[in-house]
N, C-alpha and C positions, 0 to 999 in steps of 0.2 A: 699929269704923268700917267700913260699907258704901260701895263703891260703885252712884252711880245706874244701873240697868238701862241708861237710853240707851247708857251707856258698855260695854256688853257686847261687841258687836263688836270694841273696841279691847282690850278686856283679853282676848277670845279669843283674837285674833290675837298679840297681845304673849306670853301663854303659851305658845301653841301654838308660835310661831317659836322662842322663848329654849328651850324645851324638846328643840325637834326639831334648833336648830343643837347646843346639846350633845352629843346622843348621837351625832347622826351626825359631826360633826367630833371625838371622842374615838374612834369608831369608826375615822376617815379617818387618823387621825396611828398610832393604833395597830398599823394593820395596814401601813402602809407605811413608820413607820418605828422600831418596838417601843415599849416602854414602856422611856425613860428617865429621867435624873437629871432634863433640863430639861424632860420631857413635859405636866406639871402648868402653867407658865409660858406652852407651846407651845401648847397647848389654848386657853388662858384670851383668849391673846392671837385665836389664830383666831376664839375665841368672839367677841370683841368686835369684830372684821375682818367676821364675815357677820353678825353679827344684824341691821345695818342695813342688810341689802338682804333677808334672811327677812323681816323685820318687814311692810314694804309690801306683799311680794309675797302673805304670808300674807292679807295686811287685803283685796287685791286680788282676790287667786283663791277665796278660802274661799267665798263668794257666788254666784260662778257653780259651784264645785264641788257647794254645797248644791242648788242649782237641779238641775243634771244628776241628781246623786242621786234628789231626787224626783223624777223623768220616769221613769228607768230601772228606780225599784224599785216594787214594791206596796202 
């Protein structure tokens, strides 16, 4: 099963945010407050706490970031 091309934007952004809230909030818990017993639970929950503000903002900014890019590069 394919999704349609139109929907590309949204499954950019939807990848792109779920991918990047992970690593950087498994980075953020990590380093300030170690890897523990509950760290796995503590992650999971933050992941689901910011996705839904990564998500829009990704769907939002990604557009004008591609635009700047091509003006700025060759």
């Amino acid at each position: 099963m394919r999704i349609p091309a139109r929907f590309a934007p949204i499954v950019f952004s939807a990848l792109l945010s779920a991918i990047m809230v992970a690593i950087v909030s498994a980075f953020v818990l990590a380093t300030s407050q170690g890897l523990h017993s509950g760290f796995l639970a503590q992650w999971l929950q933050s992941c689901f706490t910011t996705w839904p503000i990564a998500f829009p903002t990704v769907a939002i900014v990604a557009p004008w970031v591609r635009g700047v890019v091509g003006r700025i590069t060759a």
